[in-house]
C-alpha positions as CSV (number, residue, x, y, z in Angstrom):
1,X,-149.2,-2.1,26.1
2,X,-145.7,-1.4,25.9
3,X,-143.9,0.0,23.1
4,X,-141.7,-1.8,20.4
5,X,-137.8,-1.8,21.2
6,X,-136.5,0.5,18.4
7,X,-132.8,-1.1,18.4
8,X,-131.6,-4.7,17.7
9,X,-130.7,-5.9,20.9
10,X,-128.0,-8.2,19.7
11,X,-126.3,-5.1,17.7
12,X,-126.5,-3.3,21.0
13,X,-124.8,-5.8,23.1
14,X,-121.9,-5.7,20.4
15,X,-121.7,-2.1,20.6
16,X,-121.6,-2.3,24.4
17,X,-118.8,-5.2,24.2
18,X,-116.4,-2.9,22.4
19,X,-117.2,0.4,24.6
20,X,-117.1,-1.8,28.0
21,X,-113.6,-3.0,27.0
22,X,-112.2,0.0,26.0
23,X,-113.6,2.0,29.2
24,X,-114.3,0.0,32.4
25,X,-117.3,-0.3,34.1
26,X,-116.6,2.7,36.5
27,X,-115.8,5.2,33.7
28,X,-118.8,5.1,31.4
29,X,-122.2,6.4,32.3
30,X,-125.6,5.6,31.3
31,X,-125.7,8.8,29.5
32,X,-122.6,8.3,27.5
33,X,-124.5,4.6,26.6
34,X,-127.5,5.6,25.6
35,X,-125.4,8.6,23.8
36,X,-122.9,5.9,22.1
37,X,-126.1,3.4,21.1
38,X,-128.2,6.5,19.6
39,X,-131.4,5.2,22.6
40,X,-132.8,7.4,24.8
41,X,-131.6,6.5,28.2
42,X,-135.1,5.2,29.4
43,X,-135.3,3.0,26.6
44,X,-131.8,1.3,27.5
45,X,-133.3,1.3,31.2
46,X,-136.4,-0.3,30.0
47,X,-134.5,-3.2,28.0
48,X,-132.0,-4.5,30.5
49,X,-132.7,-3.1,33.9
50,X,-129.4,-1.2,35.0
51,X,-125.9,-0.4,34.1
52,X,-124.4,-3.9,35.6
53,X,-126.7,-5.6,33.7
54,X,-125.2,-3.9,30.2
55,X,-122.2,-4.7,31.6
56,X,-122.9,-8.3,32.3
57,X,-124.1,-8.8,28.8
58,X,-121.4,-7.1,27.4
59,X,-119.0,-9.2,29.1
60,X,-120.9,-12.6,28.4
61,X,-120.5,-11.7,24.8
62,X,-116.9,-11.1,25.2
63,X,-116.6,-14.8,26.7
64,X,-118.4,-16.1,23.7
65,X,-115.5,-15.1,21.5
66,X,-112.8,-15.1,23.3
67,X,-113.4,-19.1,24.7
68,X,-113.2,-19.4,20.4
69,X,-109.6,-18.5,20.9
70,X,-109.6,-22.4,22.8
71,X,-110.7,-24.4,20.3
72,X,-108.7,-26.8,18.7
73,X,-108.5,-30.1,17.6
74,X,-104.8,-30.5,18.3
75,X,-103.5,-31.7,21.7
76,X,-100.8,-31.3,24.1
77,X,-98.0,-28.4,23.2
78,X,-99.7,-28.2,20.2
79,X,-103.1,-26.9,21.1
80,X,-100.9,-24.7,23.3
81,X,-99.6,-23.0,20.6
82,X,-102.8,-22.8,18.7
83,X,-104.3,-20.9,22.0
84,X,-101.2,-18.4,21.7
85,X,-101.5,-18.0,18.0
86,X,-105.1,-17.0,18.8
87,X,-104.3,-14.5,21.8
88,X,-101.5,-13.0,19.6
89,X,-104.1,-12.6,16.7
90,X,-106.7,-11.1,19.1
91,X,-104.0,-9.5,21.1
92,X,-102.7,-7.6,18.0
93,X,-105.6,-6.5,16.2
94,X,-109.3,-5.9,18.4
95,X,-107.0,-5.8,21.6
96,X,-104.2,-3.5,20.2
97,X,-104.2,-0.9,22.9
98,X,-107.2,-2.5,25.2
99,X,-105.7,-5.9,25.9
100,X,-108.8,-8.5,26.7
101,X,-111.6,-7.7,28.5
102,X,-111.3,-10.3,31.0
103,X,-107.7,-9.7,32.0
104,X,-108.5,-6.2,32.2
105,X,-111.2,-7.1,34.7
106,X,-109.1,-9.2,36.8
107,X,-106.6,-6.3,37.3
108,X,-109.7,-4.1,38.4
109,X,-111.0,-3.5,41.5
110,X,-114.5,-2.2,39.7
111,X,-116.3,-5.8,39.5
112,X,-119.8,-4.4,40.3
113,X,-121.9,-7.5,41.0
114,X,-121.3,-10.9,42.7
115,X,-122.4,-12.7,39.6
116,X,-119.8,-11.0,37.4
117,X,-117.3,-12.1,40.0
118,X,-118.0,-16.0,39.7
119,X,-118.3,-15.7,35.9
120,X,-114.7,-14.6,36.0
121,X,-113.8,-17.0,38.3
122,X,-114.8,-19.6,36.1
123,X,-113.6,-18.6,33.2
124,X,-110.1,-18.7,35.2
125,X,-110.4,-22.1,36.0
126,X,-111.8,-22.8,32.5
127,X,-108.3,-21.0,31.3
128,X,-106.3,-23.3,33.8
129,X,-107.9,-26.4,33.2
130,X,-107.1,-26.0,29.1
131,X,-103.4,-25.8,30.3
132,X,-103.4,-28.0,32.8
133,X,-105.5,-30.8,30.4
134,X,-102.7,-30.4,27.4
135,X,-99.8,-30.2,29.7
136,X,-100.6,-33.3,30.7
137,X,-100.9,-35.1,27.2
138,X,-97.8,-33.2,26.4
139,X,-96.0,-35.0,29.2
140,X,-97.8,-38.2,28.1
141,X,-95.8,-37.4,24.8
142,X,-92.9,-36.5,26.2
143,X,-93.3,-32.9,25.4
144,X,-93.0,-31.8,29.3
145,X,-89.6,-32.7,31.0
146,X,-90.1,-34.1,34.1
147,X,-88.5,-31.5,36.2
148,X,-91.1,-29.3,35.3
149,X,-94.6,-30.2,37.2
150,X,-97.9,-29.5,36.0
151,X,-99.1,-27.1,38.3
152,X,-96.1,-24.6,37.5
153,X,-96.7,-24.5,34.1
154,X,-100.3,-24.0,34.7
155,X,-99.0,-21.0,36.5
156,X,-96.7,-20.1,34.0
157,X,-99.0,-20.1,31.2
158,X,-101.8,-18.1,32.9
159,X,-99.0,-15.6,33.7
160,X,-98.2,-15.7,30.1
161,X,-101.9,-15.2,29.1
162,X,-102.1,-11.9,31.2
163,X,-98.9,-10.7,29.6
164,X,-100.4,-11.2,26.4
165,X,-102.9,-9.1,27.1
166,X,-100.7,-6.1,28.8
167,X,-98.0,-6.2,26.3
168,X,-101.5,-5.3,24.1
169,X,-102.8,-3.1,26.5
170,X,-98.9,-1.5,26.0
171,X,-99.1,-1.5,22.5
172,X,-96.1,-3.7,21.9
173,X,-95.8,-4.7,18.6
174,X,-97.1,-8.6,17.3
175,X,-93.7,-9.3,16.9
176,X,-92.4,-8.7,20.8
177,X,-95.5,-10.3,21.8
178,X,-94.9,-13.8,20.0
179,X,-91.2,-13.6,21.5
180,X,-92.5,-12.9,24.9
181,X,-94.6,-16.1,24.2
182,X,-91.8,-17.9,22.9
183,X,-90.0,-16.9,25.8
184,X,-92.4,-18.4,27.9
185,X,-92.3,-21.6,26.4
186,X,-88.3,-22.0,26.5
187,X,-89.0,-21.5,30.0
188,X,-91.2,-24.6,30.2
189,X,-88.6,-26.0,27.9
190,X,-91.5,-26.7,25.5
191,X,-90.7,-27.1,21.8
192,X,-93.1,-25.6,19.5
C-alpha cells in the first residue's frame, strides 16, 4: 500500500509557479525542487511523474491567474484598458524583475514538451482574440479610426503585452510602463 503524500499538493504547485517563473525550465533541477519544497526527491517523483510535468502544472497555474487579468465586463477600448491596468498591476508587483511567465516562455527556446507548446499557442490566440473581439466593438463605437485595421492593432497590442512584460523583466518603473502603454494606444489613436 503506498504511503500518504506528506505535502499539500495544491501549496506545492504554488511554490513551483513562483520558482518556474523566476528560473526557467532549463535552470532548475529536481534537486533544487525537492530542496525548495522541503520533499525528498522521490516523493516529488512519486507525485507528478517528471520535471516537465512540475513544470506543466506550474505553468497551468500561472494561466489560471493570469487569464483573471482578462476579465471584464466593459467592452471595446474600455476593456482594453482594464487588461492593461491589470498587466501594469501584475507587471509591477509579482512580475517586477520576472516579467510573466508566459512571455518569458515565448522568448525561450526551452519548451520541453509538445503539450506545453500548444497550451502556449492557445493562450496566444486566446490573447489575440480578446483584442481583436474589443477592437471590433470599439470600431462599432467609433473608438477605432478607420485607417487603422483590426488585424494591426491586434498586432500592436500583443507587441504591447510582451513589452509589458520586458519593461518588468527590466525593472522599469510602474510609471514608464503605463506611458509605454499609453504610447501604444496614441499609436492606435485610441482614447482612453
Amino acid at each position: 500500500m503506498p504511503r500518504p503524500r506528506s505535502f499539500d499538493t495544491d501549496a506545492v504547485i504554488e511554490q513551483l509557479c513562483d520558482y518556474f517563473w523566476e528560473h526557467g525550465y532549463s535552470a532548475t533541477s529536481l534537486d533544487e525542487l525537492a530542496q525548495l519544497l522541503g520533499v525528498k526527491r522521490g516523493s516529488l517523483f512519486n507525485a507528478f511523474g517528471s520535471k516537465e510535468v512540475l513544470f506543466y502544472a506550474a505553468f497551468e497555474r500561472y494561466e489560471q491567474k493570469f487569464k483573471l487579468a482578462f476579465e471584464t465586463d466593459k467592452s471595446g477600448v474600455n476593456a482594453i484598458a482594464n487588461y492593461f491596468h491589470n498587466a501594469i498591476e501584475i507587471a509591477s508587483t509579482k512580475g517586477m524583475g520576472r516579467g510573466c511567465f508566459l512571455v518569458n516562455l515565448l522568448m525561450s527556446a526551452e519548451i520541453p514538451t509538445p503539450e506545453l507548446q500548444q497550451a502556449i499557442d492557445l493562450d496566444v490566440i486566446f490573447i489575440k482574440d480578446f483584442f481583436h473581439k474589443h477592437l471590433e466593438l470599439a470600431r462599432l463605437d467609433g473608438q477605432l479610426p478607420p485607417p487603422i485595421s483590426i488585424s494591426a492593432g491586434v498586432d500592436v497590442l500583443f507587441s504591447a503585452t510582451i513589452g509589458v512584460f520586458a519593461l518588468a523583466r527590466m525593472r522599469a518603473t510602474p510609471m514608464m510602463i503605463q506611458e509605454f502603454v499609453k504610447n501604444n494606444f496614441r499609436g492606435l489613436f485610441l482614447k482612453v
